[in-house]
C-alpha positions as CSV (number, residue, x, y, z in Angstrom):
1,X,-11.2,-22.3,43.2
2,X,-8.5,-24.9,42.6
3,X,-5.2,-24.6,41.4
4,X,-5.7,-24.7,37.5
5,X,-8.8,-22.1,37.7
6,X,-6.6,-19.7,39.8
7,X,-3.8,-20.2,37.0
8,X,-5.9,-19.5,34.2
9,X,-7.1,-16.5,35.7
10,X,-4.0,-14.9,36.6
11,X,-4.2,-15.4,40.5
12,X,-1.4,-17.7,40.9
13,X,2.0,-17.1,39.9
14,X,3.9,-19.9,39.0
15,X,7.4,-21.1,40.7
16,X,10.5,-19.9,38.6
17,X,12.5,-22.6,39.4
18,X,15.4,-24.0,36.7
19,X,17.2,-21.7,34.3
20,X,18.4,-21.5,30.8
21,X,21.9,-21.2,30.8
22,X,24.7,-21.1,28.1
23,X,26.9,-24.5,27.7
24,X,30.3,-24.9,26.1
25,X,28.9,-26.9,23.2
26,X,27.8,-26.1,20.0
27,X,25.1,-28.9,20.0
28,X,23.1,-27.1,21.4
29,X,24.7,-24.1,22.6
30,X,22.2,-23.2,25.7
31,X,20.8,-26.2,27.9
32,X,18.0,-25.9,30.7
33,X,18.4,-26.9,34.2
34,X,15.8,-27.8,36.7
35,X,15.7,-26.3,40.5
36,X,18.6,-29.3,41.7
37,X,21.1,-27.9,38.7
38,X,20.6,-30.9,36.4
39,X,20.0,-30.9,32.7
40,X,16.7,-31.4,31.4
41,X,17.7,-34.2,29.1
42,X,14.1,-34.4,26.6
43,X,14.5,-30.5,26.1
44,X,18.9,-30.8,25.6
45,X,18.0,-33.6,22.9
46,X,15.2,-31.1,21.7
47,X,17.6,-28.0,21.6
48,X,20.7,-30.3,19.9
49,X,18.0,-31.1,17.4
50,X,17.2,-27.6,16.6
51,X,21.1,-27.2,16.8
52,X,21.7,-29.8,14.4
53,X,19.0,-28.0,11.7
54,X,21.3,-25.1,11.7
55,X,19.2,-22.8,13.8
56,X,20.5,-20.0,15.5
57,X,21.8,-20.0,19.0
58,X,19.2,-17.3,19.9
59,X,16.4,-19.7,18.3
60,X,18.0,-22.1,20.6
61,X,17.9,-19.8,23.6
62,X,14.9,-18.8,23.2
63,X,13.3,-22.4,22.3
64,X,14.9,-23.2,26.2
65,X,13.1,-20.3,27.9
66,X,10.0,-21.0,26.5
67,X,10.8,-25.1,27.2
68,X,11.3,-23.7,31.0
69,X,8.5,-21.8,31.4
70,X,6.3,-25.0,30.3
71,X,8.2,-27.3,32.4
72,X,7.6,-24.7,35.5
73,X,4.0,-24.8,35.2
74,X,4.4,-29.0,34.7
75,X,6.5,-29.5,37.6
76,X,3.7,-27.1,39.9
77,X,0.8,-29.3,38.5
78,X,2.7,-32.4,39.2
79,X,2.7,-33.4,35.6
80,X,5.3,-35.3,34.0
81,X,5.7,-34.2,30.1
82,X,5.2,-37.0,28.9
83,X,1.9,-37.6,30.4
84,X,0.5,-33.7,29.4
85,X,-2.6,-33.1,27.8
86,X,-4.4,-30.5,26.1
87,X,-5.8,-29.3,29.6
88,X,-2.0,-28.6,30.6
89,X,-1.8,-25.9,27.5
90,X,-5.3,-24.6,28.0
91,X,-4.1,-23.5,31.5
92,X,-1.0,-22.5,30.4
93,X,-2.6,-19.9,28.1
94,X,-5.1,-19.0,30.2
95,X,-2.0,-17.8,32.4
96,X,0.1,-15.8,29.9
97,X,-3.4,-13.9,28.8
98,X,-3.8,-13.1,32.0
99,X,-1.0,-12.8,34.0
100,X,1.5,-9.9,34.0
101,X,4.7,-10.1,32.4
102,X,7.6,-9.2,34.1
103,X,10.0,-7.6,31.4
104,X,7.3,-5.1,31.5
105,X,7.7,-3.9,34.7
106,X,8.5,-0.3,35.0
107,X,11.3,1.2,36.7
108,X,11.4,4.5,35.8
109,X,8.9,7.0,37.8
110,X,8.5,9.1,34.2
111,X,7.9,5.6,31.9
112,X,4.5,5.7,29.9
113,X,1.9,3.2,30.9
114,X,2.3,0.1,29.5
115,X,-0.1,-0.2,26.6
116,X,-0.7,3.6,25.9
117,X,0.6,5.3,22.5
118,X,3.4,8.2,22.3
119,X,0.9,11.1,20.8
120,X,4.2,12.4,18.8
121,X,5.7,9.6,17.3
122,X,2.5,7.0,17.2
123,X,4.2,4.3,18.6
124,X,2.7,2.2,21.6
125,X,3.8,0.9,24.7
126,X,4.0,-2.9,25.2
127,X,1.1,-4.2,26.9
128,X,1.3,-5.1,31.1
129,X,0.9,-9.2,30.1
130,X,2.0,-11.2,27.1
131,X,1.2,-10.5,23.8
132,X,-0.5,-12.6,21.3
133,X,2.4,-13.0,19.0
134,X,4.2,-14.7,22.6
135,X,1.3,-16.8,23.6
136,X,1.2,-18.4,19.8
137,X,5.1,-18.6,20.1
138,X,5.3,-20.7,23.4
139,X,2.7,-22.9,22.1
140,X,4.5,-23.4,18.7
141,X,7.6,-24.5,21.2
142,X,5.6,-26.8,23.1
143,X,4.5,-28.2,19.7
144,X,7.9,-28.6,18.0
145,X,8.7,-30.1,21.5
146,X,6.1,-33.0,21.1
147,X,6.6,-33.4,17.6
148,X,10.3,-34.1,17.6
149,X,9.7,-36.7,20.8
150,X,6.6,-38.5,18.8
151,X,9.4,-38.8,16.1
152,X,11.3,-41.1,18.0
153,X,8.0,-42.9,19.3
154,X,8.7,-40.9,22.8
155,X,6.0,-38.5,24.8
156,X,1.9,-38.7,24.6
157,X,0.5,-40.7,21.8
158,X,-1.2,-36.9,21.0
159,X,0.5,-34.1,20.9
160,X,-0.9,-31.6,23.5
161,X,-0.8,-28.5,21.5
162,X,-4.2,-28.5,19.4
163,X,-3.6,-27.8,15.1
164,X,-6.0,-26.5,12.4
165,X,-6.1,-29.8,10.3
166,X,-7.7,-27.6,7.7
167,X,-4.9,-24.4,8.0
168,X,-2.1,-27.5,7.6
169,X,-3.7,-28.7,4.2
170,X,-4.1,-24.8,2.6
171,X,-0.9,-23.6,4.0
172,X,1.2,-26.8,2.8
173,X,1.7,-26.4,-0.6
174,X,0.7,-23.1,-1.5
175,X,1.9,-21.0,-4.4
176,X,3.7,-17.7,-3.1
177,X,2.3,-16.0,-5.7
178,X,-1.1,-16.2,-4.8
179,X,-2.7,-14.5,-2.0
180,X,-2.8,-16.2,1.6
181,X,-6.3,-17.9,2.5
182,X,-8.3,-17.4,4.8
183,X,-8.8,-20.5,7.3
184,X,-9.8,-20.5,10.9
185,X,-7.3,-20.5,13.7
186,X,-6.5,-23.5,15.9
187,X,-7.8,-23.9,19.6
188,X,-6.0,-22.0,22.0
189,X,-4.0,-19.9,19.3
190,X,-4.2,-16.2,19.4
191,X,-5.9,-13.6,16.9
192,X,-2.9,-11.2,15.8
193,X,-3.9,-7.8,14.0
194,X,-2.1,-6.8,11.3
195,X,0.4,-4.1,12.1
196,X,-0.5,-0.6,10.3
197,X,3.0,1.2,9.2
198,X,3.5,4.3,11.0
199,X,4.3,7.3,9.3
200,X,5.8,11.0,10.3
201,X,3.2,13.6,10.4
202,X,3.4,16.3,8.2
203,X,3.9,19.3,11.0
204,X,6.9,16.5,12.9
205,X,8.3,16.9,8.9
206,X,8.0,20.1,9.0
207,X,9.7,20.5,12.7
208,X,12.1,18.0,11.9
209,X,13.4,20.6,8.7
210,X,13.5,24.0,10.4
211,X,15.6,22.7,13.2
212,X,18.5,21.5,10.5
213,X,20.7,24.4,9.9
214,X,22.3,23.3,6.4
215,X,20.3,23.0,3.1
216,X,23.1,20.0,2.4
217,X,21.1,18.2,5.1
218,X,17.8,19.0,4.3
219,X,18.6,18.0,0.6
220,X,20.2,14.6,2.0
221,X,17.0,14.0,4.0
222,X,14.6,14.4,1.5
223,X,16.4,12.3,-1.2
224,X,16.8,9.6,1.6
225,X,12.9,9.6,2.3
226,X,11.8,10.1,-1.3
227,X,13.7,7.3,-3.1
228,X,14.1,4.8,-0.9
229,X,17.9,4.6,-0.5
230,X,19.8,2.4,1.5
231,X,22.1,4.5,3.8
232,X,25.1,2.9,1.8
233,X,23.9,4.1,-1.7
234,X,22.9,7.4,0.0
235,X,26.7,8.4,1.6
236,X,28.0,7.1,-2.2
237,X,26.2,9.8,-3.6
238,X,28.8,12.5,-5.5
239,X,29.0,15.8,-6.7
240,X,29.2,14.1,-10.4
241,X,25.6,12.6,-9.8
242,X,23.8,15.6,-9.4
243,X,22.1,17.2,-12.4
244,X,21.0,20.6,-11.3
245,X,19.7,21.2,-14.7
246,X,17.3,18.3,-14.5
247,X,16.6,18.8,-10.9
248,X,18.0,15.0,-11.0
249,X,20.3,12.9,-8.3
250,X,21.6,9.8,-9.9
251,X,22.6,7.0,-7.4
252,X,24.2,3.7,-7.9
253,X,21.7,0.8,-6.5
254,X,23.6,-1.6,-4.4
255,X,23.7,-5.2,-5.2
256,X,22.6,-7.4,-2.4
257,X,25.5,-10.1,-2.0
258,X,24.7,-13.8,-2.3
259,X,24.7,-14.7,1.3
260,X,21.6,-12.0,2.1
């Protein structure tokens, strides 16, 4: 089995050589080195870009981590970026479906299994490898990446990362108001389940009431969960905006400013 094959299946691990590390600029605010300690100077002028369109300096940060871990897996292959093809990302996502992730390492002897769901509150652990939301996040990094460079007639005449021609034309000028179309997914990009809302179960409700000790909480609780008040309009609430006679609790909705 060569190199690639043993990538895509998760058998290999690859080098984690360079860094991402914060720079006393503000365009861009983090930079990537390589193993010597030198800047990566296509991803810095891809980061100041990003910069420059008022992104975030976590967007930033995290645009460089997900720059390193392509450039990782380039510099193992012995493949200069601006000679990568599509076979570079396929084996790239082969890896992060199959390989294991390290933030999700356990180091506590009483953690839950990654992947398993807490039976009293319904929430689940993160999976042992990379979840589909990442895999479709690093590829949408590599893409930006090639985009910007074609831009400046830099990088592979083709960009590396494959797009839905047919997703790009119904997604580009849709109306909001209408619902989302269905269209098929690019190659190599992940299928992400909708996330179901979890709700409290009625005997947690229940348990959650007979262990407060004051009605004033218990009232305060259910008017927070009933009406949908922010915690702001909630601690505004007075003694003047309760009508005991109409079983009413009047509260003042709170104006979102024009910045949000």
């Amino acid at each position: 089995m060569g190199l690639r094959e043993e990538l895509m299946e998760g058998r290999r691990a690859i080098p984690r050589l360079g860094r991402v590390v914060e720079v006393n600029r503000a365009h861009p605010p983090y930079a990537m080195l390589d193993a010597a300690g030198a800047e990566v100077e296509p991803v810095t002028a891809f980061l100041r870009d990003l910069a420059l369109g008022d992104s975030s300096p976590l967007t930033c940060r995290s645009y460089g981590y997900g720059m390193l871990r392509w450039f990782r897996l380039l510099w193992l292959l012995g493949t200069g970026w601006e000679r990568a093809t599509e076979s570079e990302v396929a084996v790239l996502t082969g890896w992060l479906r199959s390989a294991a992730n390290p933030q999700r390492q356990r180091h506590r002897t009483d953690a839950p299994v990654a992947g398993t769901v807490n039976l009293r509150t319904g929430k689940a652990s993160l999976c042992a490898g990379y979840a589909p939301r990442t895999i479709n996040h690093a590829l949408t990094v590599i893409s930006g990446f090639y985009e910007f460079h074609a831009h400046h007639g830099r990088g592979p005449v083709v960009n590396p990362v494959p797009h839905s021609a047919q997703r790009r034309r119904a997604l580009g000028h849709r109306n909001p108001l209408e619902p989302t179309p269905m269209v098929g997914r690019a190659r190599l990009r992940q299928r992400v389940s909708g996330r179901s809302p979890r709700s409290v179960p009625d005997r947690l409700w229940d348990e959650l009431l007979t262990a407060m000790n004051c009605d004033r909480d218990r009232a305060l609780l259910e008017i927070f969960v009933s009406s949908g008040a922010r915690a702001k309009e909630l601690l505004g609430i007075t003694v003047g905006d309760c009508r005991r006679t109409r079983e009413r609790v009047r509260r003042q909705r709170e104006t979102p400013s024009p910045e949000n």
